[in-house]
C-alpha positions in Angstrom: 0.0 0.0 0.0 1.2 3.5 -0.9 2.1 5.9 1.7 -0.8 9.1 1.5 0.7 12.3 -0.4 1.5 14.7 2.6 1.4 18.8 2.1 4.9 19.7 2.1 6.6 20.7 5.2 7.2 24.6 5.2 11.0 25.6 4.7 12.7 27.4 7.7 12.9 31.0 8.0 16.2 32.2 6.6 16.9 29.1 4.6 16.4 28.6 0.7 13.5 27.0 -0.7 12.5 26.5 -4.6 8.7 28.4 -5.7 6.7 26.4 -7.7 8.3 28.8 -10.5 11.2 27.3 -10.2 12.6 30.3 -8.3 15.5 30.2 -5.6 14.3 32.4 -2.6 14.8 32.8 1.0 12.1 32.0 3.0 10.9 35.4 5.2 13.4 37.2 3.5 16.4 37.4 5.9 19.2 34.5 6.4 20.5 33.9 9.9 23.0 36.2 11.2 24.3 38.2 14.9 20.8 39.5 14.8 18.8 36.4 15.2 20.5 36.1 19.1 19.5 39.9 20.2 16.3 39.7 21.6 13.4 42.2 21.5 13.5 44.9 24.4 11.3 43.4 26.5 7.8 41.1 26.0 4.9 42.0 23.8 3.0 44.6 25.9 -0.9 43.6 26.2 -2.2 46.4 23.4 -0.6 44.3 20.8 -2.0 41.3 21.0 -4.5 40.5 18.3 -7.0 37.5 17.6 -6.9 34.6 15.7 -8.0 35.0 12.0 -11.2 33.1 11.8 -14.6 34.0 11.0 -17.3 33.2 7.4 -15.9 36.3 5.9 -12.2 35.6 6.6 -12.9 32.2 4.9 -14.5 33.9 1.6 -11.8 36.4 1.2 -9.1 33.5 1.4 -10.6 31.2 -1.0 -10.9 34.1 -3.3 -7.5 34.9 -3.2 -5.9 31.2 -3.4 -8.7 30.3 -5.8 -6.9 33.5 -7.8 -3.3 32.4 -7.0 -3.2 35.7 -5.8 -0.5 37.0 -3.1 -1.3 39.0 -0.3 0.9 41.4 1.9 -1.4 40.7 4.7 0.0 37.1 4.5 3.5 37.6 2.9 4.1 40.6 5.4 2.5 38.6 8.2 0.2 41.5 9.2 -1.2 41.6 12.5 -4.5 43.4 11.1 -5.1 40.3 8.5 -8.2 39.0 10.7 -10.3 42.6 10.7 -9.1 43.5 7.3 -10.4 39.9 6.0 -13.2 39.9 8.5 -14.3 43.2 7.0 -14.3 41.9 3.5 -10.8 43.9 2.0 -7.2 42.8 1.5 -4.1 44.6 0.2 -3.3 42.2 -3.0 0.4 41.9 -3.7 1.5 41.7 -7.5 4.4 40.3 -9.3 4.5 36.9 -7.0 5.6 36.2 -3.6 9.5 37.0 -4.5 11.2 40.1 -3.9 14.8 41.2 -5.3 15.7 43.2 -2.3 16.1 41.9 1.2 15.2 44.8 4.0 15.7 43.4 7.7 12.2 44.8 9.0 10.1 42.5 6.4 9.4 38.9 5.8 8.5 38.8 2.8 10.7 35.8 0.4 14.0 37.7 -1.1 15.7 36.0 -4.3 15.8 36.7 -8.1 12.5 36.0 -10.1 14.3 36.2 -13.4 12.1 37.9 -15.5 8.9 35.6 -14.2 5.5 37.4 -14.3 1.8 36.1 -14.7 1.0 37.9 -17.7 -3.1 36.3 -16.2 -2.6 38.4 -13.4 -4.3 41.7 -14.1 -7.4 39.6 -14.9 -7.0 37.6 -11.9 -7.0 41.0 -9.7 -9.9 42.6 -11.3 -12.3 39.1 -11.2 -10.9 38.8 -7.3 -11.9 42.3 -6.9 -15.5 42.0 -8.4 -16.2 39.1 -6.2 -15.2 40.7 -3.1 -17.2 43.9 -3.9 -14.5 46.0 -3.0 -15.3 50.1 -3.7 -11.3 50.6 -2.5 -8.6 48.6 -3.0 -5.2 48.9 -2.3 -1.9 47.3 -4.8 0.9 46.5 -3.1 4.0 44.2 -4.8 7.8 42.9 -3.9 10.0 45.2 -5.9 11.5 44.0 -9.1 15.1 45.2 -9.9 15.1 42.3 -12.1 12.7 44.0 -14.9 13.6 46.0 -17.0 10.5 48.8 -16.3 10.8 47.4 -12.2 7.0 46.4 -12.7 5.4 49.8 -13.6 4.1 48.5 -16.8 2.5 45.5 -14.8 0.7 47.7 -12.1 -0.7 50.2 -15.0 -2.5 46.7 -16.4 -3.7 45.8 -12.9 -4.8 49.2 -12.4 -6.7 49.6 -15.8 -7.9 46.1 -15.2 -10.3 46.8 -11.8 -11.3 49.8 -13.7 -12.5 48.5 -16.8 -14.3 45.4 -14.4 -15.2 48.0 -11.9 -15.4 51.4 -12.4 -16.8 52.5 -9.6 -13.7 50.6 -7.5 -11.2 53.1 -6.0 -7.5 51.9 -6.4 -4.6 52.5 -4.4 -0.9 51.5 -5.4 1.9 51.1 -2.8 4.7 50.8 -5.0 8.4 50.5 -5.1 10.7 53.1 -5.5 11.3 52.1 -9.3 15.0 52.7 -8.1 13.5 56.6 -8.4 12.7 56.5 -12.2 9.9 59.4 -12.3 9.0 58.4 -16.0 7.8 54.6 -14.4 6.1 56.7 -11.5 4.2 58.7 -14.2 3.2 55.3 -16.0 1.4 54.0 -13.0 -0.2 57.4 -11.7 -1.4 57.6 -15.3 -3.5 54.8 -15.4 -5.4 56.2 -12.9 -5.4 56.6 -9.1 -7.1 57.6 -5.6 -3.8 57.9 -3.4 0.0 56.6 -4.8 2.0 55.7 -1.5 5.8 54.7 -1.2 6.9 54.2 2.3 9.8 56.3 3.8 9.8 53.5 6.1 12.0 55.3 9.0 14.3 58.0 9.6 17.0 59.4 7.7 19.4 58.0 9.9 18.0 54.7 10.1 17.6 54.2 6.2 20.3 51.8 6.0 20.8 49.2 7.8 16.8 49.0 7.8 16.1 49.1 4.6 18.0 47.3 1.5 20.8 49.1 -0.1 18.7 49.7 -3.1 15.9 52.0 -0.7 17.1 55.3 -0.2 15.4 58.2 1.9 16.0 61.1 -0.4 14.8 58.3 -3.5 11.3 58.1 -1.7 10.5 61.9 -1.3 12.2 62.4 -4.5 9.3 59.7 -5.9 6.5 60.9 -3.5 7.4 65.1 -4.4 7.3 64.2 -8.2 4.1 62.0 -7.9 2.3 64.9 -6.2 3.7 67.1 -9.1 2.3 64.9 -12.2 -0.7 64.3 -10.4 -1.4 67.0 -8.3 -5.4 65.7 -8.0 -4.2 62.4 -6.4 -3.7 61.8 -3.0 -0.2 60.9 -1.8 1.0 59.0 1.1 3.8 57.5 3.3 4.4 55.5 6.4 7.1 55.2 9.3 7.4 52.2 11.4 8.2 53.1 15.2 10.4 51.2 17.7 13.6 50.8 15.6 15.3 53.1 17.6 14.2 56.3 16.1 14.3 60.1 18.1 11.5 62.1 18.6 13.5 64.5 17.0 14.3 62.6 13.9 10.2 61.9 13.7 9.5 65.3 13.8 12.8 65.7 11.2 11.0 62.8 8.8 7.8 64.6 9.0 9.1 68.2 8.0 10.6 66.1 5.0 7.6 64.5 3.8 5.6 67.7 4.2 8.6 69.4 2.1 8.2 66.6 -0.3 4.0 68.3 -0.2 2.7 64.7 0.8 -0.8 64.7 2.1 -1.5 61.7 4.3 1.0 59.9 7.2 0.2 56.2 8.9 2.7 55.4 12.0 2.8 51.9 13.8 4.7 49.4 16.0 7.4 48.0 14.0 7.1 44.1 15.2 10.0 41.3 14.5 8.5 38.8 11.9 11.2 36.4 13.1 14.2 36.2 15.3 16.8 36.8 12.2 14.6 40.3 11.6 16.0 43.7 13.4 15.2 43.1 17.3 12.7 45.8 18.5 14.2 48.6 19.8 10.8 49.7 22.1 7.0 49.9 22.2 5.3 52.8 21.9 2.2 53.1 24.2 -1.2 54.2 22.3 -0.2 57.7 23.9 2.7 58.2 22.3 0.9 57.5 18.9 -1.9 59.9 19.7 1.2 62.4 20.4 3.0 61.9 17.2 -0.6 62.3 15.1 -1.0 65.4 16.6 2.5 66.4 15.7 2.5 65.5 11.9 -1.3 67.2 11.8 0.1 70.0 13.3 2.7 70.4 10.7 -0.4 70.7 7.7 -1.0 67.0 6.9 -4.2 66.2 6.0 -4.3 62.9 7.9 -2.0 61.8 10.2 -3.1 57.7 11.1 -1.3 56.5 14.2 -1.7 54.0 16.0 0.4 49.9 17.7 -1.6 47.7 14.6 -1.5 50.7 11.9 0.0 49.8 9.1 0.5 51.8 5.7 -2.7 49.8 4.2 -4.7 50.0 7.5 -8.2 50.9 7.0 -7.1 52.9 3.6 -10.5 53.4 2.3 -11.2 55.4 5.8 -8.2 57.7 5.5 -9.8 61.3 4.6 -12.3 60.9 7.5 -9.9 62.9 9.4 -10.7 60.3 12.7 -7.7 58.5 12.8 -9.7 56.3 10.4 -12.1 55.3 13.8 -9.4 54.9 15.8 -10.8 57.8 18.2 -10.2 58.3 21.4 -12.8 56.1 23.2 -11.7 52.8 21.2 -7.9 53.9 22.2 -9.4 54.0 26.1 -10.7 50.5 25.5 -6.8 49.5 24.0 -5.6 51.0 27.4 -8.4 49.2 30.1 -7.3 46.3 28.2 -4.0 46.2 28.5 -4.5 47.3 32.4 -6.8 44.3 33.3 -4.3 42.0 31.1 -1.4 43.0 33.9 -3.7 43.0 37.0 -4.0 39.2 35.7 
């Protein structure tokens, strides 16, 4: 009798693993190094901790994006939001696969080179998985692509003008790479036709590199996110920081003159969190006060929405972002993060 055909095991963070492309990639992104024995600065403090994704809706949305063979940053980026996003009915979709060329040490995402690979089915794919979750705002995300020659521009623009042509009435936002600062690719994916085009800044100048990949730079993001507001003055722009890498106050309130100077409209700030131990340790938490500080800082300096927050990420309740409310996160639900946290440590 044959022995039953068992799923196969998944590969170890940090070690290399073949896609089904055919692909050579490390798993979460980042191999084992000095960083994987610094621990974090201390346990996960009670206002982090999040359910466990379940729930009918949670189950739709999944099927609908492996029935798709879609990707996900709320999976790939292991997301601490992934059960209300799916729960609510949205997702962030992440194009070009599940393999990115660059390897920064805050994300766990797979890192290799996809040699040129791309599902040219995709854009379809995205627009009929779009329909079917009757999505009015949806947000493209992707790995970066060094290894095409347009970095993937030409690919969003099809994605893009494929919701629209399925769905006009759907909103679309793209968080994109820096197209290693090429303003004419920038220009090719604003063009096809957008609500808000966010690149992250990610952190503060001084923390650019070792965070991010050698590729990422700080003055390459504004550079992207000042031109993208030029071209397309009507379109809202956007960035995001994490927090608890070791930044200043001062160098937030620094990166925040920046983007301003760089004219972009909308900030989200959240807990950076180590995806796994060979990930950058966490340098500290930052209560729910301190967020509700730093918001009023950046909407002090003229944003026109700063969204801060422990579980805020850059995607976080998007299609909420010009309510001015800290997209619900007001102060009564941040109370309720705080009465939490306290009965959690009276336990």
């Amino acid at each position: 009798m044959n022995d039953p055909i068992l799923p196969r095991a998944r590969p170890a963070s940090g070690t290399k693993f073949t896609t089904p492309q055919g692909q050579r990639a490390v798993m979460d992104g980042i191999r084992p190094s000095a960083l994987s024995d610094v621990p974090d600065v201390s346990g996960k403090p009670a206002w982090l901790r999040v359910r466990v994704p379940s729930g009918a809706k949670y189950q739709e949305v999944m099927e609908i994006v492996r029935s798709h063979q879609l990707a996900t940053v709320c999976a790939e980026s292991k997301c601490p939001n992934i059960a209300e996003c799916w729960g609510r009915g949205t997702a962030t979709l992440m194009l070009m696969g599940s393999v990115c060329t660059r390897a920064c040490k805050f994300c766990s995402v797979n890192t290799g080179n996809p040699k040129g690979w791309l599902d040219a089915a995709e854009p379809a794919k995205v627009a009929d998985a779009v329909a079917l979750m009757g999505l009015r705002y949806v947000v493209l995300t992707s790995v970066d692509r060094d290894d095409l020659p347009d970095f993937g521009a030409g690919h969003y623009a099809a994605c893009i003008r494929a919701i629209h042509a399925r769905t006009p009435q759907t909103a679309v936002e793209a968080l994109t790479p820096d197209f290693q600062g090429r303003h004419d690719l920038v220009a090719q994916v604003l063009d096809a036709g957008l609500a808000t085009y966010a690149q992250n800044l990610e952190t503060v100048r001084r923390l650019t590199h070792p965070v991010r990949d050698a590729r990422a730079g700080y003055e390459q993001t504004l550079s992207v996110l000042a031109f993208a507001k030029r071209h397309a003055p009507q379109t809202v722009t956007k960035t995001s920081l994490m927090l608890g890498l070791g930044e200043t106050d001062a160098e937030i309130d620094g990166a925040l003159d920046d983007m301003r100077e760089a004219a972009v409209d909308v900030v989200t700030m959240g807990q950076y969190l180590r995806p796994t131990r060979n990930h950058l340790p966490v340098q500290r938490f930052v209560t729910p006060d301190e967020f509700l500080r730093y918001r009023e800082m950046a909407l002090a300096k003229g944003f026109v929405e700063a969204v801060a927050g422990p579980l805020v990420r850059s995607s976080y309740r998007a299609e909420r972002v010009l309510e001015h409310n800290n997209v619900g996160l007001d102060d009564a639900v941040l109370q309720g993060i705080r009465d939490s946290a306290a009965a959690a440590l009276r336990c």
